[in-house]
Every structure is written in structure tokens, then in C-alpha cells.
C-alpha positions in Angstrom: 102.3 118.7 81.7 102.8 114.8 82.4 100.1 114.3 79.3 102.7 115.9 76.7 105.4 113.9 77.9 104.3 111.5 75.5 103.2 112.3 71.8 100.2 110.2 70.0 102.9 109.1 67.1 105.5 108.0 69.3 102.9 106.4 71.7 101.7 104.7 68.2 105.5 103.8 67.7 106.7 103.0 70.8 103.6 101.7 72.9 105.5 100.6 75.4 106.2 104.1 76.8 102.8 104.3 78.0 103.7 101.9 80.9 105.9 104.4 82.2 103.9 107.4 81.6 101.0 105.6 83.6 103.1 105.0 86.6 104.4 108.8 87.0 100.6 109.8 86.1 99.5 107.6 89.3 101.7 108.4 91.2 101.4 112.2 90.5 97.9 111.8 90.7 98.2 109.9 94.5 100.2 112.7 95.5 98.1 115.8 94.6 94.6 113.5 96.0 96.6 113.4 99.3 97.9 117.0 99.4 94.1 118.0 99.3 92.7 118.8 102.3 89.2 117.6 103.4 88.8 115.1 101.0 87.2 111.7 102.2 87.7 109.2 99.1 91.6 109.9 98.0 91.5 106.8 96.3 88.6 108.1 93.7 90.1 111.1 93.7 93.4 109.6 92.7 91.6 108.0 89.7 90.3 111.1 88.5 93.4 112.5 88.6 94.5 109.6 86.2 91.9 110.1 83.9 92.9 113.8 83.5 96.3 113.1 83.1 95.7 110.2 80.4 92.4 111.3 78.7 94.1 114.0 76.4 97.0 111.4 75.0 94.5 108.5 74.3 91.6 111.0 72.6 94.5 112.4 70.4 95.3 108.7 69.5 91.7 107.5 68.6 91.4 110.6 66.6 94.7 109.9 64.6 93.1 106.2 64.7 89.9 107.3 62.9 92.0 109.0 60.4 94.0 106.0 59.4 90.9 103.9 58.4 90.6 106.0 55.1 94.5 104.1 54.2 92.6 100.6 53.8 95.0 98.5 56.4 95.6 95.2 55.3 92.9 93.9 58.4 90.8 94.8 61.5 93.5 94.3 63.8 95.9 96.3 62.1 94.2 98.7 62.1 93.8 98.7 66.1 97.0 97.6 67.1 98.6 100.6 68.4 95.5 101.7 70.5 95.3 98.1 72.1 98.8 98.4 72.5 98.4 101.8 74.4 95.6 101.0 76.2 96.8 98.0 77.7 100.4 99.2 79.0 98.5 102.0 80.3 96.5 99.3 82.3 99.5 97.4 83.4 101.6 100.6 84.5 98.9 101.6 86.5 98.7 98.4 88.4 102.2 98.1 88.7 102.1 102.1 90.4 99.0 101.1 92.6 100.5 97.9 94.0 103.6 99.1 94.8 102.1 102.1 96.2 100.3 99.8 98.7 102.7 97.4 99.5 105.5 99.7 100.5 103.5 102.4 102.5 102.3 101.8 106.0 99.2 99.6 105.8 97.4 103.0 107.7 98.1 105.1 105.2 97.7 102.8 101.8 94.1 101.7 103.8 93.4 105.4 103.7 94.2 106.5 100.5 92.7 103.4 98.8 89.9 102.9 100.9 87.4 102.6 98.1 89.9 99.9 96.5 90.0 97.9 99.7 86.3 97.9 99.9 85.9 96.4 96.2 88.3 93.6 96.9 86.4 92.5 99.9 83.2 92.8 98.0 85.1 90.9 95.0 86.5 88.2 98.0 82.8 87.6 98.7 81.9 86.8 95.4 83.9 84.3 95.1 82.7 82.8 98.6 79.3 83.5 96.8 79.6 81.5 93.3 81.9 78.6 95.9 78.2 78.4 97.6 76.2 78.8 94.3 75.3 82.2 94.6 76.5 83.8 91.9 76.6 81.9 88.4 76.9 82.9 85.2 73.8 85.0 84.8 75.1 86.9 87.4 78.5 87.7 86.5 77.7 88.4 83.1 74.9 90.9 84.0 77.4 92.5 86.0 80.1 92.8 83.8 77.7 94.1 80.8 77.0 97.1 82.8 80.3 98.2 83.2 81.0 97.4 79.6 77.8 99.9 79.2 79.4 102.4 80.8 82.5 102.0 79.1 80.9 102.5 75.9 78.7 105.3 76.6 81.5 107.3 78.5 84.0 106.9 75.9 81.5 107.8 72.9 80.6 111.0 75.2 83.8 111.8 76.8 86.5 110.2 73.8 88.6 108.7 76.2 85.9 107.4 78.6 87.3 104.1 79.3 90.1 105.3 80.7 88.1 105.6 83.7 87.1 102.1 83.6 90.2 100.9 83.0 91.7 102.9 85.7 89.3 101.9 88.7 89.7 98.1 87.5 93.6 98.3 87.2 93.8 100.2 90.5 91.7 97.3 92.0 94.0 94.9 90.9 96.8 96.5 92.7 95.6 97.0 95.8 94.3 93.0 95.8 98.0 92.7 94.3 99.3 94.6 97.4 97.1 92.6 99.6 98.2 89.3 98.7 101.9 90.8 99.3 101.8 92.6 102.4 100.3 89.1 103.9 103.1 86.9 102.7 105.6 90.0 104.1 106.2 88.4 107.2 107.1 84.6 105.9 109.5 86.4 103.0 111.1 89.1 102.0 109.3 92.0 100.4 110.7 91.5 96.4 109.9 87.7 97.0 106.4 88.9 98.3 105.7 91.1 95.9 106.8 88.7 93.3 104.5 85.5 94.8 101.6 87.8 94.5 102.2 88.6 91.2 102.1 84.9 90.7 99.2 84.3 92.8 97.5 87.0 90.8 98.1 85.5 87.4 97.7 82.2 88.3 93.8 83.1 90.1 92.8 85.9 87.9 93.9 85.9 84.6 92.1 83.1 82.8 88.9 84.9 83.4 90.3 88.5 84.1 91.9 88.7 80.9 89.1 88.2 78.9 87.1 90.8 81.5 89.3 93.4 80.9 89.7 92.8 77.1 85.9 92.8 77.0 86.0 96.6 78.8 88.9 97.7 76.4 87.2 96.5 73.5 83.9 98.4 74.9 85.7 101.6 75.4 87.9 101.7 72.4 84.4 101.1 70.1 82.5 104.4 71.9 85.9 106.2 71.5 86.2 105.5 67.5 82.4 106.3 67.2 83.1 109.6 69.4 86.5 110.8 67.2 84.2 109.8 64.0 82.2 112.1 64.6 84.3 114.6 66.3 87.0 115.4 63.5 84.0 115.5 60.9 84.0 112.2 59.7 87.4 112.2 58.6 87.6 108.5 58.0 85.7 106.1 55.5 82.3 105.7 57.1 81.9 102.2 55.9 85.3 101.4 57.8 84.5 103.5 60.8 81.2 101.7 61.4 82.3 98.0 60.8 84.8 98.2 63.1 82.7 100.0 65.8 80.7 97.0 65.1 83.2 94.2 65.1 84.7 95.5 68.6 81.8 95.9 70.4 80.6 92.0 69.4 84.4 91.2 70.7 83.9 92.8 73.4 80.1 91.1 74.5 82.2 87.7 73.6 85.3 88.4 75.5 82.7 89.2 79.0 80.2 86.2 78.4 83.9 83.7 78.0 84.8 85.8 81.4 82.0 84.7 82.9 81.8 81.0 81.9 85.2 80.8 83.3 84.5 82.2 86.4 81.8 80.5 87.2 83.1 76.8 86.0 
């Protein structure tokens, strides 16, 4: 039901209701992975949840996407605006939903029910105690971040919406580091002046590299989805278009992770 809350054309017109879809899909999708019985990863069951709950909305988008490249939009980016759009306040929402969702429940029960989360940041903590002892450069990083962008690619061209799961797990990684950072300063401040400082901490730490990582997996994903609705709604678009763009975003995508990784490892 949550999936038809929110048309393709008036997520194409008003993008910004995604955020708010995203939040009620996570924390729907929390909900139900808890109410199960027996289940020992709640936090990967929570993002498949997501996925389920955002797939159909974003495949019904690329598809009215591929159509629109037949109209001959003044540029690339035009063209593409709406899904970015869409796909990236689907990405905030969810870590806004995740982090709260952390920082507000008993640090027993978030620890539970993101368990899988709280393991990635400390592996993510320890990378960065790697590249500060040389560990981890640049060929590193980027080798890592080009097999997720893989994925993201092939599961979108497969699946049509495959980078939402991408783009779920890394959002809901954010938000529990988020809600890390938070619950630690809880005890010197208050909790909206917590929760706001690691915000801060957040953008300040992980956004010059982070945004480009992210972009890169977007980019990734939304390339394999265009490819997938090309061929799915029988090549409704130009095929000249279809394929230049599938094209351009995937090289924006490879640049976006190898500038993430330069950065990170400066």
C-alpha cells in the first residue's frame, strides 16, 4: 500500500515527497522485521523491506524516464533530473528514519535491530585507522567502491530498481554511524543538540568524499535501470538516446568513485 502513496508523475513533480515516503517505508519496514519471529539479521531484513516498498515507485519512474528520451530534452541532465531528484531524497529520508530510529530507542534494542549496521561502521572506523597507518590507499578504496558500483549496475539492469538496495544499505549505514556519533555526545547535551552536532560531524567528515561515493552508486544504478526499462517497455525510447545516456552515467559514475577515493585517501 505505502508504494501507491506516491504516483511516478507527482514524484516527477514534486520530488521532494519521496523524503517522506522513505521515512514511513523505513519505518514500516523496521516494524514488520521486528514483529517476525526467529529472525537473526532485522536490520537486513529491514532493508529488504525497503526495497519492496520503494522498488515498484522508482521502476515505474525509470520506465516513464525511458519514454521521455523520444521528446529530445534540451540536455543530459534534463533529461535525468527528476530520477536524481527521487533517488536522492529517497536516500536522505531513509537516513534521516534510520538515525532517528537509533538514537531514540534503547541502545539494546537499536544494537539489535541494526546489528549488521553497527558491524559495517566498525569495519568502516577501521578503515580509516587503516589508510591513517597507510593501509589502505587509493587502490584500495577504489577497488572497493567499483564492486559495489558493479553490483549496482548489474542489479538494477536485472531487477529495474536494483540500486535501491544499494542505496538503502549505504543510507541505513549512515544513520546508524549518525546515531552513533549522537547517542555519545547524549550525555554532555541534550538530545536535539546531539542529534544536530552529529549531523554536523557527519557532513563536515564524510561528505567531501561521501558525496561523490554515493553519486558514483546512483549514477551506477540509475544507468542499469534505464538499460533495464529500455528494454522492458519494448524499446519505447530513441535507442540512440537510450544508449548515450546509459553511457554518459556510467563514465559519471567510475569518475564520481575514483574523485571519492582520491579524497579519501589525501
Amino acid at each position: 500500500m505505502l508504494e501507491s502513496i506516491l504516483d511516478p508523475l507527482t514524484a516527477k513533480k514534486r520530488p521532494y515527497e519521496m523524503f517522506f515516503l522513505a521515512i514511513a517505508i523505513c519505518i514500516v519496514s523496521v516494524a514488520l522485521a521486528v514483529g517476525i519471529k526467529g529472525v537473526s539479521d532485522v536490520g537486513f531484513l529491514s532493508i529488504a523491506f525497503m526495497c519492496i516498498g520503494a522498488a515498484p515507485l522508482m521502476v515505474r519512474v525509470l520506465r516513464i524516464e525511458e519514454r521521455e528520451d523520444e521528446e529530445e530534452k534540451e540536455s543530459f541532465f534534463q533529461r535525468h533530473k527528476d530520477i536524481i531528484e527521487i533517488y536522492g531524497y529517497y536516500f536522505i529520508g531513509v537516513v534521516v528514519a534510520v538515525s532517528l530510529l537509533f538514537f531514540l530507542l534503547p541502545p539494546n534494542v537499536s544494537n539489535t535491530i541494526f546489528s549488521s549496521q553497527v558491524a559495517e561502521v566498525k569495519t568502516i572506523r577501521g578503515s580509516y585507522t587503516g589508510r591513517a597507518t597507510g593501509t589502505c590507499g587509493f587502490t584500495c578504496l577504489a577497488q572497493n567502491n567499483l564492486t559495489v558500483v558493479g553490483f549496482a549496475l548489474l542489479f538494477s539492469f536485472l531487477f529495474g530498481a536494483g540500486a535501491v538496495f544499494i542505496i538503502s544499505w549505504n543510507a541505513s549505514i549512515i544513520g546508524v554511524l549518525i546515531g552513533v556519533t549522537a547517542r555519545a555526545q547524549a550525555s554532555a547535551h541534550g538530545a536535539i543538540t546531539s542529534y544536530l552536532m552529529a549531523l554536523m560531524t557527519f557532513m563536515l567528515k564524510l561528505t567531501p568524499h561521501g558525496a561523490f561515493e554515493i553519486g558514483g552508486y546512483f549514477l551506477a544504478g540509475m544507468s542499469g535501470g534505464i538499460l533495464s526499462a529500455y528494454f522492458t517497455v519494448g524499446h519505447g525510447g530513441k535507442k540512440e538516446n537510450v544508449f548515450r545516456d546509459v553511457i554518459a552515467l556510467f563514465v559519471l559514475s567510475l569518475v564520481c568513485i575514483f574523485l571519492s577515493a582520491f579524497i579519501e585517501a589525501s
